[in-house]
MIVEX-600811 format. One line per 2 residues: number of its first residue (from 1); for each residue x, y, z of C-alpha. Coordinates in nm, 4 decimals, padded with zeros to 6 digits, m for minus. Layout:
N
NUM	X Y Z; ...
END
This chain:
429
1	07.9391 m04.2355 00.2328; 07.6146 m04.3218 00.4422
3	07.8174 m04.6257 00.6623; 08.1875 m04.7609 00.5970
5	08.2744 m05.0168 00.4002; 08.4706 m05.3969 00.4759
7	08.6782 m05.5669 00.3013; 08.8470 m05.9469 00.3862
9	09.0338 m06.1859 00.2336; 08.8848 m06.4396 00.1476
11	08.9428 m06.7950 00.0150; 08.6916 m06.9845 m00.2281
13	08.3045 m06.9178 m00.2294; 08.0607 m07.2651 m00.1697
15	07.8497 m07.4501 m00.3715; 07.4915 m07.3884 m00.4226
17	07.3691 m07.4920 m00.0423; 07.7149 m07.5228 00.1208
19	07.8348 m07.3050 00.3872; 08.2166 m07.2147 00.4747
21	08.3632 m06.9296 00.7133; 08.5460 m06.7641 00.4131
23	08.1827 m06.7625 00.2115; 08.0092 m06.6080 00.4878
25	08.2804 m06.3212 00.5491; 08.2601 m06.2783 00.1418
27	07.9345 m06.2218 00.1031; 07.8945 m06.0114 00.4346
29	08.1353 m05.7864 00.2441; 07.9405 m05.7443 m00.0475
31	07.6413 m05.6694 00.1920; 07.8479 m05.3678 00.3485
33	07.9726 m05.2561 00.0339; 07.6526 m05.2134 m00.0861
35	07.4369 m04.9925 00.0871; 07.7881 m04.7962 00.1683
37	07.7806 m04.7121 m00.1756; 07.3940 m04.6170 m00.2054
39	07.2721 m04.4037 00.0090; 07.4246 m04.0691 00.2383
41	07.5380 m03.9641 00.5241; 07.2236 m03.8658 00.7976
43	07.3613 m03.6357 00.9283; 07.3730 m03.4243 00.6188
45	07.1383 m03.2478 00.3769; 06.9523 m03.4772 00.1741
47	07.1208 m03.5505 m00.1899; 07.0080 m03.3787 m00.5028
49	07.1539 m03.3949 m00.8521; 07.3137 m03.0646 m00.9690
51	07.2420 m02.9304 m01.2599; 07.5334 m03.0240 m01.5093
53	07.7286 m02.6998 m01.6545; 07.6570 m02.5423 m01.9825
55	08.0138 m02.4374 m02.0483; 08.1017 m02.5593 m02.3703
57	08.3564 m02.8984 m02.3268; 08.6719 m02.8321 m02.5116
59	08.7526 m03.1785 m02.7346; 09.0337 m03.3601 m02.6039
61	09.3548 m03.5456 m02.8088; 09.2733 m03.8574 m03.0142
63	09.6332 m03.9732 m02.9456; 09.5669 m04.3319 m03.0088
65	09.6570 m04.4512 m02.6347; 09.3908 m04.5795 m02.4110
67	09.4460 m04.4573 m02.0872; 09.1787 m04.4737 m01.7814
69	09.1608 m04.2892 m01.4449; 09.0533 m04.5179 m01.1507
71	08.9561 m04.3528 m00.8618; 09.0464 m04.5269 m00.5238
73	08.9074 m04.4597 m00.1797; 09.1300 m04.3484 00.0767
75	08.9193 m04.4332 00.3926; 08.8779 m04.8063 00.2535
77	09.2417 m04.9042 00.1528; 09.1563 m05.2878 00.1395
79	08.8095 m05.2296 m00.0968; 09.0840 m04.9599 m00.3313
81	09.3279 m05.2695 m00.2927; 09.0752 m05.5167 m00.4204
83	08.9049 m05.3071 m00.7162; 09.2443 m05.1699 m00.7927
85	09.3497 m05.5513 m00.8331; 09.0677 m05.6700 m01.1097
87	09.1162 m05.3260 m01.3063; 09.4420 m05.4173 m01.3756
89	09.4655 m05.7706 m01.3897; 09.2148 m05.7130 m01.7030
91	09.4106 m05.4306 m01.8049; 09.7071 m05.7032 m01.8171
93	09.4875 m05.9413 m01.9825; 09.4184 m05.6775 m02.2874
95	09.7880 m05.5446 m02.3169; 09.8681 m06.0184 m02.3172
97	09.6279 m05.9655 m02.6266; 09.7762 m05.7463 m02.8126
99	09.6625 m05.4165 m02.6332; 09.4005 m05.1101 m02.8349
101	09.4238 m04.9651 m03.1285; 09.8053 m05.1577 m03.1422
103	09.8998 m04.9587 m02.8430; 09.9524 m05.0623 m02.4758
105	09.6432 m04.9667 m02.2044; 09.7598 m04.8190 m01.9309
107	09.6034 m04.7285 m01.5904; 09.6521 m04.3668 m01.3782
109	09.4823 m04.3909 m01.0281; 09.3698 m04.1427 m00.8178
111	09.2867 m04.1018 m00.4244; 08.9390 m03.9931 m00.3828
113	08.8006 m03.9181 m00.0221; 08.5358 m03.9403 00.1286
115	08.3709 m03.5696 00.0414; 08.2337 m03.4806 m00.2729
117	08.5358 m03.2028 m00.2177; 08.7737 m03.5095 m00.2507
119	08.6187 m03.6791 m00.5405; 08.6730 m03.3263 m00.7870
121	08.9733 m03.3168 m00.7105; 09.0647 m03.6513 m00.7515
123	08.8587 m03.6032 m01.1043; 09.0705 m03.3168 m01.1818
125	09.4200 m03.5273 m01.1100; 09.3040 m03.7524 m01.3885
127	09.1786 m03.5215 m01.6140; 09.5271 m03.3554 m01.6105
129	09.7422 m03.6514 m01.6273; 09.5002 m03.7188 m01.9996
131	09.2665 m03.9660 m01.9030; 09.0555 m04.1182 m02.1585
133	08.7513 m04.2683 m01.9077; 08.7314 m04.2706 m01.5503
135	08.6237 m04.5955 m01.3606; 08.5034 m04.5197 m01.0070
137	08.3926 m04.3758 m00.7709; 08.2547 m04.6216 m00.5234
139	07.9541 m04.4062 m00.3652; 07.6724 m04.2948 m00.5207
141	07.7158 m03.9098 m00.3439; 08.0492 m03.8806 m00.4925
143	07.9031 m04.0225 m00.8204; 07.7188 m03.7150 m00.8349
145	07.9726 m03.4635 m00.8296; 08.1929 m03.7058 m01.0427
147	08.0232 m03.7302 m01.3248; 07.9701 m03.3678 m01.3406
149	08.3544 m03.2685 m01.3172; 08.4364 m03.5850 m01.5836
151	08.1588 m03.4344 m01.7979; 08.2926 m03.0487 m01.8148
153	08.6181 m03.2155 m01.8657; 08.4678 m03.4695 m02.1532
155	08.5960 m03.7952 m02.0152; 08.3961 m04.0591 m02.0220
157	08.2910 m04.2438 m01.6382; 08.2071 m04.5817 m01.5978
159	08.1298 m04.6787 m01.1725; 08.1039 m05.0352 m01.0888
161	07.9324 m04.9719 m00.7939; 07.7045 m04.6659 m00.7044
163	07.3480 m04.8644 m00.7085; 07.1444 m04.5269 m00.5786
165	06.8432 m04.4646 m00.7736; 06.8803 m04.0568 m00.7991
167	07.1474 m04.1457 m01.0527; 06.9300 m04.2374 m01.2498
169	06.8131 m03.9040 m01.3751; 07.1691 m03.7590 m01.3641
171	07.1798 m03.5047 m01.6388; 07.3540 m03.5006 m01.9685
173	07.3758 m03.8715 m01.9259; 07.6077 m03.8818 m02.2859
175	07.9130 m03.9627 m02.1063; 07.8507 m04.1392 m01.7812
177	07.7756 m04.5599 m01.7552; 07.7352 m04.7939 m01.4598
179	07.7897 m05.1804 m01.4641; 07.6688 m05.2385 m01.1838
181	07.2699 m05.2879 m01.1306; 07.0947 m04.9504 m01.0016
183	06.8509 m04.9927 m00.7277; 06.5858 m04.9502 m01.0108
185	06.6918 m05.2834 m01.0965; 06.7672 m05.4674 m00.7665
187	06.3588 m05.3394 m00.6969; 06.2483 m05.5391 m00.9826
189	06.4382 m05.8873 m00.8651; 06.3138 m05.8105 m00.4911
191	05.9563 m05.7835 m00.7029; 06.0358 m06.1119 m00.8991
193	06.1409 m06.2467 m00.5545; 05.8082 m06.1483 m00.4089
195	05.5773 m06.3112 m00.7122; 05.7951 m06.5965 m00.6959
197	05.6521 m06.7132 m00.3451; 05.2774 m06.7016 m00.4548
199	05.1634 m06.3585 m00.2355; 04.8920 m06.1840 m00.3339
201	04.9360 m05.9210 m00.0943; 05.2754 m05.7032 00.0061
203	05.3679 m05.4354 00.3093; 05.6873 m05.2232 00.2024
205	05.8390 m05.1128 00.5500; 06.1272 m04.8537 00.4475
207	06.3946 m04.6106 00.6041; 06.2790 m04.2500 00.5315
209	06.5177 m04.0863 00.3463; 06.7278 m04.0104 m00.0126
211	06.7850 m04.3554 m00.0411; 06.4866 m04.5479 00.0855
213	06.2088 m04.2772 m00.0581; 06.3211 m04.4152 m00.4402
215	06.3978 m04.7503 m00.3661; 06.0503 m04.8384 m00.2357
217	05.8549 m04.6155 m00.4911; 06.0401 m04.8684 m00.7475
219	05.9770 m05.2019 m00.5566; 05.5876 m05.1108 m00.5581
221	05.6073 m05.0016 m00.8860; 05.7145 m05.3635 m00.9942
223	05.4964 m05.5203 m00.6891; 05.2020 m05.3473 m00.8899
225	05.3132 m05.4496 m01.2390; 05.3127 m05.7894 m01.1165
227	04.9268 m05.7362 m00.9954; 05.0046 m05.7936 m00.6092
229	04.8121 m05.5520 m00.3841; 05.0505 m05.3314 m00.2204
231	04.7986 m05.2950 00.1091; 05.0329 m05.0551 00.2743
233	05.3831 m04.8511 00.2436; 05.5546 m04.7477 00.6062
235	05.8376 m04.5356 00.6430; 06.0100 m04.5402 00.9542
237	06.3376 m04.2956 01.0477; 06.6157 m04.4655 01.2064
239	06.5929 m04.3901 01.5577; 06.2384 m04.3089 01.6585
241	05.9708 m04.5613 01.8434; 06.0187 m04.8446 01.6092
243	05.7457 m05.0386 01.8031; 05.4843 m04.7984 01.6614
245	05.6140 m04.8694 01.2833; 05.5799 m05.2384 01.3774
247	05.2165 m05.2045 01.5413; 05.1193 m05.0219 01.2293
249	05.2655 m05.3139 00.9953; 05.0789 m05.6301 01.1729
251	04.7225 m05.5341 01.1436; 04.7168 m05.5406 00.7455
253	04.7341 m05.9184 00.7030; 05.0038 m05.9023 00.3903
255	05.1567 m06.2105 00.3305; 05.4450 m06.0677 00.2668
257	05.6731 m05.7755 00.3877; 05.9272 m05.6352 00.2032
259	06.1590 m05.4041 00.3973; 06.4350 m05.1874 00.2734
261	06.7082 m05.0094 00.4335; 07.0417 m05.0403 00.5334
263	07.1930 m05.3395 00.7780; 07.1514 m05.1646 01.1460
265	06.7842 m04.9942 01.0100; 06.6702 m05.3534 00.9397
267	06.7957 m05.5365 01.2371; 06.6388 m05.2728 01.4588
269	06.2992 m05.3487 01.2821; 06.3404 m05.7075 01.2675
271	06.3465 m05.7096 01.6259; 06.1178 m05.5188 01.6929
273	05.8550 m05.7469 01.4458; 06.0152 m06.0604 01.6259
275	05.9126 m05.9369 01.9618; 05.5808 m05.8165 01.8114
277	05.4608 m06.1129 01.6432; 05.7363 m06.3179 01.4351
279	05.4211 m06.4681 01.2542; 05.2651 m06.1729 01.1376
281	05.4193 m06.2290 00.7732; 05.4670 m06.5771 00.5449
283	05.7684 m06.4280 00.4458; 05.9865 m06.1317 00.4707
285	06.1863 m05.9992 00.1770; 06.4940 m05.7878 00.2332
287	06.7462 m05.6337 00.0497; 07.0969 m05.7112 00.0655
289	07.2214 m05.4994 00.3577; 07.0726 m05.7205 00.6420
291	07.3517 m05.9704 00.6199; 07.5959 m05.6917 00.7702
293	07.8865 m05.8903 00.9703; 07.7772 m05.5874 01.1997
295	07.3836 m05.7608 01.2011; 07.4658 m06.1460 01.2670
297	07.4121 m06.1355 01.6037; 07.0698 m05.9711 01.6198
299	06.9499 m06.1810 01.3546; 07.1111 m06.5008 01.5774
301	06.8748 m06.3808 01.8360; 06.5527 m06.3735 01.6250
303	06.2873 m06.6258 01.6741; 06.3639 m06.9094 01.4568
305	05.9948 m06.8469 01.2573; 06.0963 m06.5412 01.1753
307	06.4566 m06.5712 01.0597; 06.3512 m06.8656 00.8544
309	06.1458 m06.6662 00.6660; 06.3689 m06.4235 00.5578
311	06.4750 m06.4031 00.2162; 06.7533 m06.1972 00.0927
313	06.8349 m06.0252 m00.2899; 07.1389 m05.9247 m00.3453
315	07.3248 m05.8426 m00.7077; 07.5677 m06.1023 m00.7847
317	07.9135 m05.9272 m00.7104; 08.1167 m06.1818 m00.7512
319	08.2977 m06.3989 m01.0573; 08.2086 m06.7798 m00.9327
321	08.3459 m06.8896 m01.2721; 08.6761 m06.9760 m01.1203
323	08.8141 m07.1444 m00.8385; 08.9674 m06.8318 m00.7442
325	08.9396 m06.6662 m00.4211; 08.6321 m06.4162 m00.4610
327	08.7084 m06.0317 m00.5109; 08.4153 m05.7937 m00.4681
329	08.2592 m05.6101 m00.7428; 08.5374 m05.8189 m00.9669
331	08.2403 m05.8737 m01.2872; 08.1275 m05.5167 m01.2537
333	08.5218 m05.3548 m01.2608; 08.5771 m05.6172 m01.5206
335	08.3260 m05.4967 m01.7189; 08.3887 m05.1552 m01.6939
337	08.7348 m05.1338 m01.7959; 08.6562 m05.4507 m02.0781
339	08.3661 m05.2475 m02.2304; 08.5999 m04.8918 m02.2796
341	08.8744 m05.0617 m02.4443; 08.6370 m05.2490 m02.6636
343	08.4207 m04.9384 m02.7195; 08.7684 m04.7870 m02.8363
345	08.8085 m05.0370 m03.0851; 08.4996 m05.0000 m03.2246
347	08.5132 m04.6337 m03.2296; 08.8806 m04.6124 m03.3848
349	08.9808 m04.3992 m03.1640; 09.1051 m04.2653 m02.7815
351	08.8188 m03.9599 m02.8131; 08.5814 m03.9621 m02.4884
353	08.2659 m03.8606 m02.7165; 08.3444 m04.1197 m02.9565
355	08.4121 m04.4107 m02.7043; 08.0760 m04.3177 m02.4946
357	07.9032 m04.3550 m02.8168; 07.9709 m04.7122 m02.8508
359	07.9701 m04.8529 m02.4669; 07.5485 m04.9379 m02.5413
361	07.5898 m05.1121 m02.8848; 07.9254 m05.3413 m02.7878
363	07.7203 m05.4785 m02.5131; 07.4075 m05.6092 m02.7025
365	07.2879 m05.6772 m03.0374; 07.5975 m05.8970 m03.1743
367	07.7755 m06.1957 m03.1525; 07.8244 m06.3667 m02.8028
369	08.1463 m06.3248 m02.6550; 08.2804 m06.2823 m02.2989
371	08.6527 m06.1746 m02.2921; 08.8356 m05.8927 m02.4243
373	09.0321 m06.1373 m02.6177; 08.7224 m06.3067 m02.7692
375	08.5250 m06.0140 m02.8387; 08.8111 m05.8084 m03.0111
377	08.9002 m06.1134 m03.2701; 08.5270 m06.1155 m03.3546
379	08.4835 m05.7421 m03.3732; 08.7207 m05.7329 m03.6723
381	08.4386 m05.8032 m03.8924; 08.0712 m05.8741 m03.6627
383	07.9150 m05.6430 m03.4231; 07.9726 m05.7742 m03.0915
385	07.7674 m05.8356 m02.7808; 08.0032 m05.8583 m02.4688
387	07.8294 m06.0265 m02.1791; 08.1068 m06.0229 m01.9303
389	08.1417 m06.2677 m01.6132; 07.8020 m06.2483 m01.5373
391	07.6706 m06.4051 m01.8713; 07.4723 m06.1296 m01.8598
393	07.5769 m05.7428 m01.9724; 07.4110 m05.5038 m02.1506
395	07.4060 m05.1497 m02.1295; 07.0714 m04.9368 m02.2592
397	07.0485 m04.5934 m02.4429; 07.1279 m04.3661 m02.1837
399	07.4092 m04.6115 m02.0319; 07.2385 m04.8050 m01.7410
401	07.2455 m05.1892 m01.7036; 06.9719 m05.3029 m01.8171
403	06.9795 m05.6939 m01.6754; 07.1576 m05.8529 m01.4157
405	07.2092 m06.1454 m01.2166; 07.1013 m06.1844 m00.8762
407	07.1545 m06.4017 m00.5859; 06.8881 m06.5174 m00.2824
409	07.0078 m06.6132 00.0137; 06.8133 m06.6780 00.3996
411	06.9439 m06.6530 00.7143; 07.1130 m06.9233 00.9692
413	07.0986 m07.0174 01.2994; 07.4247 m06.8271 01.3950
415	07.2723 m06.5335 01.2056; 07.5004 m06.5784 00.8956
417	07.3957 m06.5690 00.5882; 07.3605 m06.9179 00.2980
419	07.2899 m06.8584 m00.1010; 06.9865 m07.0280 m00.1721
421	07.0119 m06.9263 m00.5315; 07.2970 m06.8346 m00.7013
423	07.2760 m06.6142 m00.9881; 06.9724 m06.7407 m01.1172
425	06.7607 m06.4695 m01.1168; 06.8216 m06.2570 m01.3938
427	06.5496 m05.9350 m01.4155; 06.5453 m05.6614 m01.7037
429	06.4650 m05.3585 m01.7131
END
């Protein structure tokens, strides 16, 4: 992973336009987790995708039992503890309803590190204990290498929370899935974000490397479907004269700017645009990462023009349909491990091939329905469409989300972070 992750516990989230400790931490965490999960390390090569292997995938036992790998991270015990928590506390919920295929689910998990090393073998633990599906990893980089050993191995992966856009062309897509939205997606609601304040002309300021390159090709992509001008695109590297990047940003006269990177890459360029000229832009469109607990100071020490224009997009990682204190990532880990044992019902069997075949159609095209429960009493005799705790699942073709929910939030005085909007923008794909 690029930066660690955080995890807290925390007690119940506000309401739309309140603020609490507790709500702060909770969605700081999600802002760690995130661009943790998308991009890689610096100090390494840049990431490619492998090419997947050719070697014919020996068919595994239809033994009836649904059984799914989850791999947990070993440097980030609390984030394991958390995700580990909602996979089987929906696990338990499916088993209270009567289970798959009239047999129990059951859940094997696996320590994955922090190398792509760690992750194959922790692939390879699972595939020999006779995993059906696989749900994890958490980064993007171990994604990768994932989703090539479940592949040769024919199980069937399913991460809640690698975002990076270079999985998007992962090869020999037929068995891998995310519930979570890609970074393809998060562009388009930072777009939506941008069209929603009236601009007519955007700056895209982004970090420089595997992660930022994509991202901002895909939020100008959507600027330009939206017909705003893009006037200019700046890439900056994380540790070079950011007061140059800055003087090349002001002259342009964009309304807005839109920068992308990860928490200590923006606060180092909001800075440097505060001391510059915190006027320069109407407004200044981030993604998620710049509400880091790690950032709160230095964006406590911003001018007060500046941090009050700052608007924030972040995918809504959190189930606020309860007053239950918040888990990260609990709608995307829900949804995972809810769409496989539906998809098994539909497909009548424990097969990989078989279950992969139906994670797309149980997630659109049907009757409404957002439990296990509800969806498999239904599914006796309608096609389906599970929407999950979001309200708002669906899977495409070649097993991306294809709509989510996102939240907006600005920045405070104290350089914490308040939801201006929660969950209610919803972009597609």
């Amino acid at each position: 992973m690029r930066r660690g992750l955080t995890y807290l516990d925390t007690p119940l989230l506000p309401r739309r336009g309140q603020r609490s400790t507790a709500a702060a931490a909770a969605v700081a965490i999600a802002a760690t987790m995130i661009p943790a999960c998308n991009a890689d390390d610096a100090s390494e090569p840049e990431t490619t995708v492998p090419a997947t292997t050719t070697v014919p995938v020996e068919p595994r036992v239809n033994d009836g039992a649904l059984l799914i790998g989850l791999l947990l991270p070993t440097d980030a015990p609390l984030v394991a503890e958390a995700i580990g928590q909602t996979a089987q506390q929906v696990v338990d919920e499916i088993n209270d309803a009567g289970g798959v295929l009239g047999e129990q689910v059951d859940v094997q998990t696996a320590e994955a590190g922090s190398s792509a090393a760690a992750s194959a073998a922790a692939v390879d633990e699972l595939v020999e204990a006779g995993v059906d599906a696989i749900v994890g990893p958490i980064t993007s980089t171990n994604a990768i290498t994932v989703v090539d050993a479940a592949s040769r191995s024919g199980v069937v992966t399913c991460s809640p929370t690698a975002t990076a856009a270079i999985l998007d062309d992962v090869p020999e897509r037929t068995l891998f899935f995310r519930t979570i939205a890609s970074d393809s997606l998060q562009a388009e609601a930072i777009a939506e974000t941008v069209d929603n304040t009236g601009a007519r002309s955007v700056t895209v300021a982004y970090v420089d490397d595997a992660y930022g390159r994509p991202y901002a090709t895909a939020v100008t992509s959507g600027l330009k479907n939206r017909s705003l001008q893009v006037i200019e695109q700046v890439a900056f590297t994380p540790g070079e004269d950011i007061a140059g990047v800055v003087d090349q940003l002001i002259p342009n006269s964009a309304d807005v700017l839109v920068a992308l990177g990860a928490g200590t890459e923006l606060a180092t360029l909001l800075t440097a645009l505060g001391d510059a000229d915190p006027a320069a832009f109407d407004t200044v469109v981030t993604n998620d990462a710049v509400r880091s607990a790690a950032n709160q100071a230095v964006l406590a020490a911003l001018p007060y023009q500046l941090r009050t224009n700052i608007t924030g997009v972040a995918p809504q990682i959190i189930d606020r349909r309860f007053d239950a204190e918040p888990v990260v990532f609990s709608p995307q880990v829900t949804d995972c491990v809810t769409l496989l044992a539906l998809s098994t019902i539909e497909a009548d069997s424990d097969a990989p091939e078989l279950i992969a075949a139906q994670m797309a159609p149980v997630s659109s095209g049907g009757r409404l329905c957002r439990s296990f429960d509800a969806c498999a009493q239904i599914a006796v005799d309608r096609q389906i469409d599970y929407n999950g705790p979001t309200g708002v699942t669906e899977l495409n073709r070649v097993g991306e989300t294809s709509r989510a929910a996102f939240d907006r939030f600005t920045i405070t005085d104290d350089g914490s972070d308040e939801l201006s909007d929660i969950g209610g923008l919803t972009v597609s794909l």
